[in-house]
ROGU-147399 format. One record per residue (C-alpha): residue number from 1; z, y, x; residue in one letter. Coordinates in Angstrom, 3 decimals, always signed. Example, Ala and Ser with C-alpha at 12.3 -4.5 7.8 and 13.67 -1.06 7.14 Angstrom:
(1, (+7.800, -4.500, +12.300), 'A')
(2, (+7.140, -1.060, +13.670), 'S')
This chain:
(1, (+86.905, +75.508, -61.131), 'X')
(2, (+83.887, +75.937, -58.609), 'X')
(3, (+85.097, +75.912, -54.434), 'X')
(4, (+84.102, +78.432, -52.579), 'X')
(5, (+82.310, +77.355, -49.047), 'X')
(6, (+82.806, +79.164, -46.564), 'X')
(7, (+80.070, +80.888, -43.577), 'X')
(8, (+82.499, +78.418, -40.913), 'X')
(9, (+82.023, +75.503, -42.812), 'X')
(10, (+77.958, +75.961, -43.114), 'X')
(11, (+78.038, +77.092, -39.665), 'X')
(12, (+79.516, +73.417, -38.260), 'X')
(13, (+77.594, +71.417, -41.004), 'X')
(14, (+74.305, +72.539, -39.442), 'X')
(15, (+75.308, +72.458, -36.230), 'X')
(16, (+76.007, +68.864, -36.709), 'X')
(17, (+72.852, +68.162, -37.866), 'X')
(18, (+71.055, +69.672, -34.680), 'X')
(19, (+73.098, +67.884, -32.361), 'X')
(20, (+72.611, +64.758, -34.495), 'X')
(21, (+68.482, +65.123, -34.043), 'X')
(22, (+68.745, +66.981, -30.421), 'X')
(23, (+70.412, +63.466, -29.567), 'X')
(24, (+67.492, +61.448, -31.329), 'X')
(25, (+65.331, +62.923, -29.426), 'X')
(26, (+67.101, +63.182, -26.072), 'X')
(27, (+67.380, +59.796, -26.472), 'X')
(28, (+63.602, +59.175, -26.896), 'X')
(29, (+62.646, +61.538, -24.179), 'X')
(30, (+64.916, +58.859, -22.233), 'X')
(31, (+63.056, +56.297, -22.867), 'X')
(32, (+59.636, +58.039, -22.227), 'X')
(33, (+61.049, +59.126, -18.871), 'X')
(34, (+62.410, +55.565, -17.790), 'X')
(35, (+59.872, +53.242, -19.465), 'X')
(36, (+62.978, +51.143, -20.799), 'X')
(37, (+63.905, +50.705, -24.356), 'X')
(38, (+67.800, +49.637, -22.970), 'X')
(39, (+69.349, +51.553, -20.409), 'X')
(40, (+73.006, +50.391, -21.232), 'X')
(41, (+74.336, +47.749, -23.090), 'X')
(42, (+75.442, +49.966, -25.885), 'X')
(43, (+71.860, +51.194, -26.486), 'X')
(44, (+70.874, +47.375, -27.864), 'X')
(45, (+73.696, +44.535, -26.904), 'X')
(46, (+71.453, +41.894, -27.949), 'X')
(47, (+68.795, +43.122, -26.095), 'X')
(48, (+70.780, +44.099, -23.294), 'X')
(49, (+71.740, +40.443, -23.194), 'X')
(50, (+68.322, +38.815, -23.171), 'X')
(51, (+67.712, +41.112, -20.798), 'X')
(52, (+70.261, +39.881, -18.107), 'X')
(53, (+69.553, +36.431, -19.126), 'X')
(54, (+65.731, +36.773, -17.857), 'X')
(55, (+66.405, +39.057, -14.936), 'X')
(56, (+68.500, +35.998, -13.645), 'X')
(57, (+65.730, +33.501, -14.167), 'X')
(58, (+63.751, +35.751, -12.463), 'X')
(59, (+65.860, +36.026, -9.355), 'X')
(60, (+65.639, +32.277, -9.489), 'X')
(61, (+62.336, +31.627, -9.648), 'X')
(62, (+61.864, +34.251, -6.942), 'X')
(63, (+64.408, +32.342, -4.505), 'X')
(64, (+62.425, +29.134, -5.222), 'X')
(65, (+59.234, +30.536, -4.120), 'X')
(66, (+60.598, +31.829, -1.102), 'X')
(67, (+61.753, +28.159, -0.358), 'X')
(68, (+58.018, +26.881, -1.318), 'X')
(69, (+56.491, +29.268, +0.950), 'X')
(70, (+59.041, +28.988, +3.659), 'X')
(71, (+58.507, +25.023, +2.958), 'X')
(72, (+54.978, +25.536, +3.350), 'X')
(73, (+54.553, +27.734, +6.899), 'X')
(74, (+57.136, +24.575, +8.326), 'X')
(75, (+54.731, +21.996, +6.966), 'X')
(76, (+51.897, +23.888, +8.327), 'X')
(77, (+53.475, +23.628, +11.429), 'X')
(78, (+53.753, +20.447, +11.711), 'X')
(79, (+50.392, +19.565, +10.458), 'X')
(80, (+48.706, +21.612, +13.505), 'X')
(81, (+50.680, +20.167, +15.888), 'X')
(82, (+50.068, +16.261, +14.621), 'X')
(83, (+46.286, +17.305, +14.490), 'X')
(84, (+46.170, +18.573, +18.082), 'X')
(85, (+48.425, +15.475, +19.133), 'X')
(86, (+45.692, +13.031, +17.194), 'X')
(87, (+43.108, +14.820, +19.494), 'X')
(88, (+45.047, +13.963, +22.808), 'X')
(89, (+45.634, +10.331, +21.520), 'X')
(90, (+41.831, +9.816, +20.923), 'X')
(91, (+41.437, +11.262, +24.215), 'X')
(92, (+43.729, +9.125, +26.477), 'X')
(93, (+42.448, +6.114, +24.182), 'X')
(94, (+38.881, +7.434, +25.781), 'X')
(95, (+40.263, +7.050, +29.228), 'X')
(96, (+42.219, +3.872, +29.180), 'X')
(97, (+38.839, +2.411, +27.653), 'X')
(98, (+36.746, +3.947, +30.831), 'X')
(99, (+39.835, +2.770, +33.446), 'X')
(100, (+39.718, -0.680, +31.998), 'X')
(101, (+36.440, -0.928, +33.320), 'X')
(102, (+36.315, -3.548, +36.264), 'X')
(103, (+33.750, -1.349, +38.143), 'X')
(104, (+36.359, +1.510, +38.754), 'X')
(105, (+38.053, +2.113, +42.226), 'X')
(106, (+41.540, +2.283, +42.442), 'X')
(107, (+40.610, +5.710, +43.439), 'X')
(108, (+38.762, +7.013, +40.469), 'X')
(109, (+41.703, +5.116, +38.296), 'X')
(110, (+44.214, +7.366, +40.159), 'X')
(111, (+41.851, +10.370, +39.058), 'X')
(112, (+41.878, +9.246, +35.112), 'X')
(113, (+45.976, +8.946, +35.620), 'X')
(114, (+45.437, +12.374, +37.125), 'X')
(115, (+43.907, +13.590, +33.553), 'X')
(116, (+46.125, +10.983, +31.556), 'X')
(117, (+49.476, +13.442, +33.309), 'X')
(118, (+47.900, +16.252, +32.049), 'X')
(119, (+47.607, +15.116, +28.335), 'X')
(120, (+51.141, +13.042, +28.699), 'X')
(121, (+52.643, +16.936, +29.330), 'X')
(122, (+50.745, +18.140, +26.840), 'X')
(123, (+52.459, +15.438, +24.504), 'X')
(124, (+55.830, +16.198, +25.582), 'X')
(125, (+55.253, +19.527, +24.668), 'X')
(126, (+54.037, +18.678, +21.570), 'X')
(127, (+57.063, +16.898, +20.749), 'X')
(128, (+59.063, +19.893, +20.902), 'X')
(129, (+57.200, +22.308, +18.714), 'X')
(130, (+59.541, +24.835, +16.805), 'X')
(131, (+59.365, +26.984, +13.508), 'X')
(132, (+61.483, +29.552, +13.453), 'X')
(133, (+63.710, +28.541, +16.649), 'X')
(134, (+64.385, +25.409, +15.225), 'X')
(135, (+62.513, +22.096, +16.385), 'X')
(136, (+60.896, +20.223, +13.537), 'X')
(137, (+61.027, +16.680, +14.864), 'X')
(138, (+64.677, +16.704, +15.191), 'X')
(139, (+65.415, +16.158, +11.895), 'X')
(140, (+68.788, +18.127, +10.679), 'X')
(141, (+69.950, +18.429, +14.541), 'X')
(142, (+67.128, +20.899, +14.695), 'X')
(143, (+68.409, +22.828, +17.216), 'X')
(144, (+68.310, +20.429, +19.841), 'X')
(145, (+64.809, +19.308, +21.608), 'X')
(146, (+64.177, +15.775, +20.848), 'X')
(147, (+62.448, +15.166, +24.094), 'X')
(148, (+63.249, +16.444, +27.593), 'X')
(149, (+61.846, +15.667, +31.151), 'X')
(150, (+64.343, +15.300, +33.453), 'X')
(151, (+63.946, +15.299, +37.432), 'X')
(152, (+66.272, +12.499, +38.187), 'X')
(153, (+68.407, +11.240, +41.153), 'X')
(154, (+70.179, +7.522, +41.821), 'X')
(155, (+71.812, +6.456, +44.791), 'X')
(156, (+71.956, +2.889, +45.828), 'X')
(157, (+74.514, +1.135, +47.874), 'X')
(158, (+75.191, -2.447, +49.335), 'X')
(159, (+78.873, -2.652, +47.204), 'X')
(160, (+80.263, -0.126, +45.232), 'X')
(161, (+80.600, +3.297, +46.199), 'X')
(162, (+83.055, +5.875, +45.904), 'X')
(163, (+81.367, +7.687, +43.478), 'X')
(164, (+81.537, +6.128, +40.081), 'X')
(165, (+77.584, +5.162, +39.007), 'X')
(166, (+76.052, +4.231, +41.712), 'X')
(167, (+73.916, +1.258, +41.815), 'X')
(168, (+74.584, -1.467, +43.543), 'X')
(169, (+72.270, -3.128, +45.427), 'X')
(170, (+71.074, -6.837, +44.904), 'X')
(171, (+67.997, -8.696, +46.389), 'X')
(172, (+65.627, -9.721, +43.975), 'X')
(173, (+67.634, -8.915, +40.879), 'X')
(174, (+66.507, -5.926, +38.069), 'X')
(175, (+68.994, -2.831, +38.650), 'X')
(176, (+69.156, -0.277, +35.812), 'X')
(177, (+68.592, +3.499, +36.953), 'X')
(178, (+71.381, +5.683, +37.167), 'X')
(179, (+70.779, +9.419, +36.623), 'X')
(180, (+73.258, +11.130, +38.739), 'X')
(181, (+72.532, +14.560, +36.891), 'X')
(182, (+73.167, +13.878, +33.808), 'X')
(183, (+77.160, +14.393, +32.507), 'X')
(184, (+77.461, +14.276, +29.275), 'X')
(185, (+75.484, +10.666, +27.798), 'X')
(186, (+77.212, +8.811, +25.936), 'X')
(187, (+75.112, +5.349, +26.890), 'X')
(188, (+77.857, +4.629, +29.589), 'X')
(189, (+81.512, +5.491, +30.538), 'X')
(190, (+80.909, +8.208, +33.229), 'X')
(191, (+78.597, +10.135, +31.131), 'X')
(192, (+75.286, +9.051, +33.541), 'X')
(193, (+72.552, +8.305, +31.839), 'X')
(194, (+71.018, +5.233, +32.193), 'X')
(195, (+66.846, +6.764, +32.497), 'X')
(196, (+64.448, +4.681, +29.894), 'X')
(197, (+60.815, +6.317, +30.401), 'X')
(198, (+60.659, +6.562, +34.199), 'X')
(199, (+57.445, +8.821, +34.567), 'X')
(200, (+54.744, +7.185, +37.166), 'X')
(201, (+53.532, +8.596, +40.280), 'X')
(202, (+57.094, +10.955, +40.477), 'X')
(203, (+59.270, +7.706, +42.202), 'X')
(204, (+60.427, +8.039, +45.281), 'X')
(205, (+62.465, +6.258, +47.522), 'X')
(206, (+63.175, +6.859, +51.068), 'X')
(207, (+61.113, +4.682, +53.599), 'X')
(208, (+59.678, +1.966, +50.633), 'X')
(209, (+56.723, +1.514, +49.375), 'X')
(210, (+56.326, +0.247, +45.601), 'X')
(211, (+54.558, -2.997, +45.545), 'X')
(212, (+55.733, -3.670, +48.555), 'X')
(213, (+59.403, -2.952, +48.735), 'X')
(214, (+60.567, -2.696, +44.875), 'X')
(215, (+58.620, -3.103, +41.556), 'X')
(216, (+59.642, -0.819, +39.090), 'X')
(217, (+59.517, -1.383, +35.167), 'X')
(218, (+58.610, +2.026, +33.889), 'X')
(219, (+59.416, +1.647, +30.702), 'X')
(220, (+63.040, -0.193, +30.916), 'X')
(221, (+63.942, +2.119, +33.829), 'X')
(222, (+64.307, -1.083, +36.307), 'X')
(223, (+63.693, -1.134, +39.480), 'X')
(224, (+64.068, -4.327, +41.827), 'X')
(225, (+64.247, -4.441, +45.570), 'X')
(226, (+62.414, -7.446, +47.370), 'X')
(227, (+62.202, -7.024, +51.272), 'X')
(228, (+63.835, -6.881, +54.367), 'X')
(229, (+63.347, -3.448, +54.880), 'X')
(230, (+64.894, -2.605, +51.514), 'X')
(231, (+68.107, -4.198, +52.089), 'X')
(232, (+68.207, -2.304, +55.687), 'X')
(233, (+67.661, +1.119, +53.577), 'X')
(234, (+70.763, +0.325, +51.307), 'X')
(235, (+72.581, -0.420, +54.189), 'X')
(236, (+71.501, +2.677, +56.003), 'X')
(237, (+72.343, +4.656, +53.122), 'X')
(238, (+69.145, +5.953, +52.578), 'X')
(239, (+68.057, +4.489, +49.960), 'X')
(240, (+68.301, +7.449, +47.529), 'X')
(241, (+65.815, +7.536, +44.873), 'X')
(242, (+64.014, +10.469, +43.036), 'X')
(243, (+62.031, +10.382, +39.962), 'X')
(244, (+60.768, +11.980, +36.815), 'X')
(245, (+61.756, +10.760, +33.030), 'X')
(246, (+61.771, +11.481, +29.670), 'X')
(247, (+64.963, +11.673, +27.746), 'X')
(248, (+64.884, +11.303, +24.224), 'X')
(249, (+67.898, +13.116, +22.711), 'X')
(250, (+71.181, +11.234, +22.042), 'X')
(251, (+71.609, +12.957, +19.174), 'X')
(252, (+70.729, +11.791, +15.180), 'X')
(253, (+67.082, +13.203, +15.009), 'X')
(254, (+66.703, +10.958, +11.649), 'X')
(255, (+67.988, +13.261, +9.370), 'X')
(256, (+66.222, +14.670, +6.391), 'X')
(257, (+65.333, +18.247, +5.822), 'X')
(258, (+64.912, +19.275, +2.068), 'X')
(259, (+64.133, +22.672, -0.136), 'X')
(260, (+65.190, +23.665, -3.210), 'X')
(261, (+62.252, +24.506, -5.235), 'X')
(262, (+63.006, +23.919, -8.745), 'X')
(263, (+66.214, +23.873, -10.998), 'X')
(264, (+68.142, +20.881, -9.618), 'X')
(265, (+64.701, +19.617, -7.750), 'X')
(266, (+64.776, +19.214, -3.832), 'X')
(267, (+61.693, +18.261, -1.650), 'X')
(268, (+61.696, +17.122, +1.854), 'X')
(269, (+59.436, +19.114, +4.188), 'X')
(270, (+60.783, +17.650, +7.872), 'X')
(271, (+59.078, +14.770, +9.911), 'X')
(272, (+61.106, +13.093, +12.344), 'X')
(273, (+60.170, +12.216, +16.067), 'X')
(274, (+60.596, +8.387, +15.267), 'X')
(275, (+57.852, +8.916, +12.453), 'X')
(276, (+55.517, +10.345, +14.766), 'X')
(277, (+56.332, +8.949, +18.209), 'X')
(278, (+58.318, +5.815, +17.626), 'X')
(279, (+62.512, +5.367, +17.283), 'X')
(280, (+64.874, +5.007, +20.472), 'X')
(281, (+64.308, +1.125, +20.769), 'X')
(282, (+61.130, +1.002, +19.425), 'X')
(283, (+59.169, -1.114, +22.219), 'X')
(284, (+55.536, -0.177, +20.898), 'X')
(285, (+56.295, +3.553, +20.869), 'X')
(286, (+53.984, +6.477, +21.824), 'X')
(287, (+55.611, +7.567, +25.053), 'X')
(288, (+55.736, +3.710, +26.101), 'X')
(289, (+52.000, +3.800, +25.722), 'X')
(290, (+51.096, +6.477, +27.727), 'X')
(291, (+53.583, +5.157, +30.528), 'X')
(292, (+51.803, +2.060, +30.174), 'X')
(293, (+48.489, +3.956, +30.586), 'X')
(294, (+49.975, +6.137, +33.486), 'X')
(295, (+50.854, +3.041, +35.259), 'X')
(296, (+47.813, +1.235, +35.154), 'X')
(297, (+45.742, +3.902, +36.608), 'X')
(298, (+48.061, +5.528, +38.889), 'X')
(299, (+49.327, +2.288, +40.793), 'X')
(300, (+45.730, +0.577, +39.926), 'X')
(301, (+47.283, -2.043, +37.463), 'X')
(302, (+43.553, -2.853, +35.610), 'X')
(303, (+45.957, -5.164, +33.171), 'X')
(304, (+48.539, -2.744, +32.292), 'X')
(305, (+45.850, -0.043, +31.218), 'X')
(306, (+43.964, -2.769, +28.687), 'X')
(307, (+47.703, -3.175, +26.794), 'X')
(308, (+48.297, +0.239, +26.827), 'X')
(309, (+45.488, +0.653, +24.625), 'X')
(310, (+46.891, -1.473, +21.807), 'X')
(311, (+50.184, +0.675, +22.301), 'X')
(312, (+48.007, +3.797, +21.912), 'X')
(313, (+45.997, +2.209, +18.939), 'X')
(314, (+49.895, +1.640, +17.418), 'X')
(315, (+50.443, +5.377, +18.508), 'X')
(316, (+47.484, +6.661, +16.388), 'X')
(317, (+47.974, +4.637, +13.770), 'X')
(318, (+52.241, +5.885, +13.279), 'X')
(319, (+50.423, +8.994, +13.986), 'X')
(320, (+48.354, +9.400, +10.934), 'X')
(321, (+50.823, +8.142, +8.949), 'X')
(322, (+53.000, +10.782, +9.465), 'X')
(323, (+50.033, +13.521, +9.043), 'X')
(324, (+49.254, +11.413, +5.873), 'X')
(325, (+53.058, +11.965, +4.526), 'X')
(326, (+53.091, +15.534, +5.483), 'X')
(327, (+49.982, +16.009, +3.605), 'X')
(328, (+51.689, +14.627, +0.210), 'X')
(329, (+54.552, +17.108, +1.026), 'X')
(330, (+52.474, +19.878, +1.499), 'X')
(331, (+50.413, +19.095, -1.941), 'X')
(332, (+53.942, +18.466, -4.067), 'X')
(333, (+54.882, +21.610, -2.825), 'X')
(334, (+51.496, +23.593, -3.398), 'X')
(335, (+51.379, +22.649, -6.784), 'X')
(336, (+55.294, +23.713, -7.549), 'X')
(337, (+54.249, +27.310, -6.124), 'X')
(338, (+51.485, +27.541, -8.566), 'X')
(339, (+54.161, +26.214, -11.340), 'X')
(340, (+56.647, +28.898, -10.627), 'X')
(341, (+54.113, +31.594, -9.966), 'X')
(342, (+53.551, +30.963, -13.699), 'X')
(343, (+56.833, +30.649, -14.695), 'X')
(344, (+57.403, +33.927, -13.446), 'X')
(345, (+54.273, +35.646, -14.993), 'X')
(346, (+55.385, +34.398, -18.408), 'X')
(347, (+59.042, +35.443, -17.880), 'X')
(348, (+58.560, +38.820, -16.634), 'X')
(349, (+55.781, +39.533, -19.935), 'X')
(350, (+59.018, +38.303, -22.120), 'X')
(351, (+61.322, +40.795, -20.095), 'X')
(352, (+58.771, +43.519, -20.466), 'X')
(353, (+58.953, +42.778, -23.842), 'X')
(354, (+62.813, +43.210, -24.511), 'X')
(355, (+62.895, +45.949, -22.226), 'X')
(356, (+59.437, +48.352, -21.645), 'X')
(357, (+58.965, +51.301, -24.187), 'X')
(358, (+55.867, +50.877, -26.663), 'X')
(359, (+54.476, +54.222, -25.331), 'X')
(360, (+51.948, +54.581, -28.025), 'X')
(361, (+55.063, +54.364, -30.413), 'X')
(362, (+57.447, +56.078, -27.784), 'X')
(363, (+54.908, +59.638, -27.952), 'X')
(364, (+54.548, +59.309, -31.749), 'X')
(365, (+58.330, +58.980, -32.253), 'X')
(366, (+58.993, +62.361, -29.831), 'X')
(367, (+56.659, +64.207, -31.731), 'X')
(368, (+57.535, +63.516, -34.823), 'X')
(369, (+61.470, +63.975, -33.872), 'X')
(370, (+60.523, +67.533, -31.798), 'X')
(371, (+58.983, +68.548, -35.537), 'X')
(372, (+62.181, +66.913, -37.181), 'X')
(373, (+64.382, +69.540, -34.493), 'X')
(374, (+62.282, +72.176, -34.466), 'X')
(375, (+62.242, +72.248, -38.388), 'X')
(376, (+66.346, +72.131, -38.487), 'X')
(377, (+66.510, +75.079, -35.711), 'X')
(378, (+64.208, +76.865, -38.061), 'X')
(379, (+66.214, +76.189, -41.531), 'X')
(380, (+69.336, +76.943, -39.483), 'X')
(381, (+68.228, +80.009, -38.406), 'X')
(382, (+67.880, +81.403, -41.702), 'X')
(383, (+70.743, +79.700, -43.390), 'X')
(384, (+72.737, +81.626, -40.834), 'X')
(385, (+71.703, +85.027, -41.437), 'X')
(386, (+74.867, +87.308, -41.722), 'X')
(387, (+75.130, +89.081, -44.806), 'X')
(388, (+78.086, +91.503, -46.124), 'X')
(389, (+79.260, +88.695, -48.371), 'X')
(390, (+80.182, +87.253, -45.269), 'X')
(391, (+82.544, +89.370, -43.997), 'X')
(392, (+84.512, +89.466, -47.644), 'X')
């Protein structure tokens, strides 16, 4: 016995099949519109899947870059400043050569330690160059300065005095400086520092004369009283002294500073001040030079300039060591960037792949699924035409 089917039941079967191709195409409009093949997981979950997977690599890759470039502006840094720092060791080398000379006047020697200041200040300067607010000799203590100048003040007396550091005088005997401004060293118990580095042509002491009075050694921060009129000073109490030094920072400036810029791969990208200018007892160092240098043409010590040009020759040489090294850095890292910048083209084509529309494909699939629509709105149309069977 034949069913009868009904006008309802046509009625939902066809509108099943528009909504059914309405959706196919919505969905390919979709596509067109975003450029993506998978715009949730649900559309593809494989896809979807590789899809995560290489936006993640790409985030990496991306980070790692920024760590090589960041890597590279710091070792740019430091490559200027240790070329402009070989310039003003090639220059004071220039002048401790010409003060050496015999035929020079204490006076024009005082006028090349004049120059030699200059370029010493320059140094110290150098020394404390920063990228980024953060100084890139000081190794991982970075935001410290390795080197300071400090304007310095000891008091001397004939025993002990009341105020914990002073020096006490002796005749004849080396006394170690005692900087009175300084709180917080941890060289001795009081937290005074004990000055290495005494700067030439700043000491001053009340009433003396060097070479006459006291010798000072520069470099130890020693100074030793040898007349008559000396002891009277320390008895006086006016024997206060006043001077000038470099302090090199108490704190660990070895440390090492490294990037990230591969997949478990770290480079370092720091140089340390004890690279470039010598470590805290280092006796041959660069600052030891130029105090050498300083001394020998402001106090007219002929002798003392011809060593300080070995110490300078040391200097140079430490010098372009440490350019040398930052060079290699600078290359490793170069030729990582141009690693990952491939890495990345060749990732993103594979993402484009899983996820960018063929657009060719994409327009021929629309228009074929708008005739597909159009074609079942049409064949609806007339399946649905009322007749008066219908209302039987």
């Amino acid at each position: 016995m034949a069913s009868r089917i009904s006008f309802s039941q046509i009625s939902n079967q066809i509108l099943d099949r528009l909504f059914t191709n309405y959706s196919k195409l919505e969905g390919i409009q979709g596509q067109l519109a975003s450029g993506k093949k998978v715009e949730k997981g649900s559309d593809n979950p494989v896809s979807a899947s590789q899809s995560m997977e290489l936006r993640s690599e790409l985030d990496q890759f991306n980070s790692f870059n920024r760590n090589v470039d960041d890597g590279l502006a710091y070792l740019g840094t430091v490559d200027s400043t240790l070329g402009t720092a070989n310039n003003l060791y090639q220059g004071m080398r220039e002048r401790a050569i010409q003060a050496s000379n015999d035929t020079n006047s204490a006076e024009s020697r005082f006028y090349i330690g004049r120059e030699v200041r200059g370029m010493f200040d320059q140094m110290v300067a150098l020394s404390n160059t920063a990228f980024k607010g953060e100084f890139v000799f000081s190794g991982t203590n970075s935001q410290v300065p390795p080197f300071e100048m400090r304007s310095a003040v000891s008091k001397v007396t004939a025993a002990p005095g009341p105020i914990s550091g002073d020096m006490t005088y002796v005749a004849g005997t080396p006394m170690t400086f005692i900087d009175k401004n300084v709180t917080d060293s941890k060289d001795t118990i009081t937290g005074a520092a004990n000055p290495l580095l005494i700067v030439p042509g700043t000491l001053r002491v009340n009433g003396l004369t060097e070479g006459t009075d006291f010798t000072v050694d520069y470099i130890k921060g020693k100074i030793t009283f040898t007349s008559a009129a000396a002891a009277t000073a320390v008895a006086s109490g006016t024997a206060d002294i006043t001077y000038d030094w470099l302090r090199r920072n108490e704190a660990d400036l070895d440390g090492v500073m490294n990037r990230e810029i591969e997949e478990g791969v770290s480079a370092r990208i720091n140089t340390t001040a004890a690279d470039v200018f010598g470590g805290k007892t280092d006796a041959n160092g660069a600052f030891e030079a130029m105090i050498n240098l300083l001394d020998g043409t402001l106090n007219n010590h002929p002798a003392k300039v011809r060593s300080s040009i070995t110490g300078l020759d040391e200097a140079l040489k430490r010098q372009l060591t440490a350019q040398s090294g930052n060079g290699a850095r600078t290359l490793r890292l170069e030729s990582t960037q141009a690693r990952n910048e491939e890495r990345v083209i060749s990732t993103t084509k594979l993402q484009s792949d899983v996820e960018d529309v063929d657009f060719a494909q994409a327009i021929s699939d629309f228009n074929l699924q708008q005739a597909v629509y159009d074609a079942s709105l049409k064949m609806g149309a007339r399946a649905l035409q009322n007749t008066l069977v219908n209302f039987l």
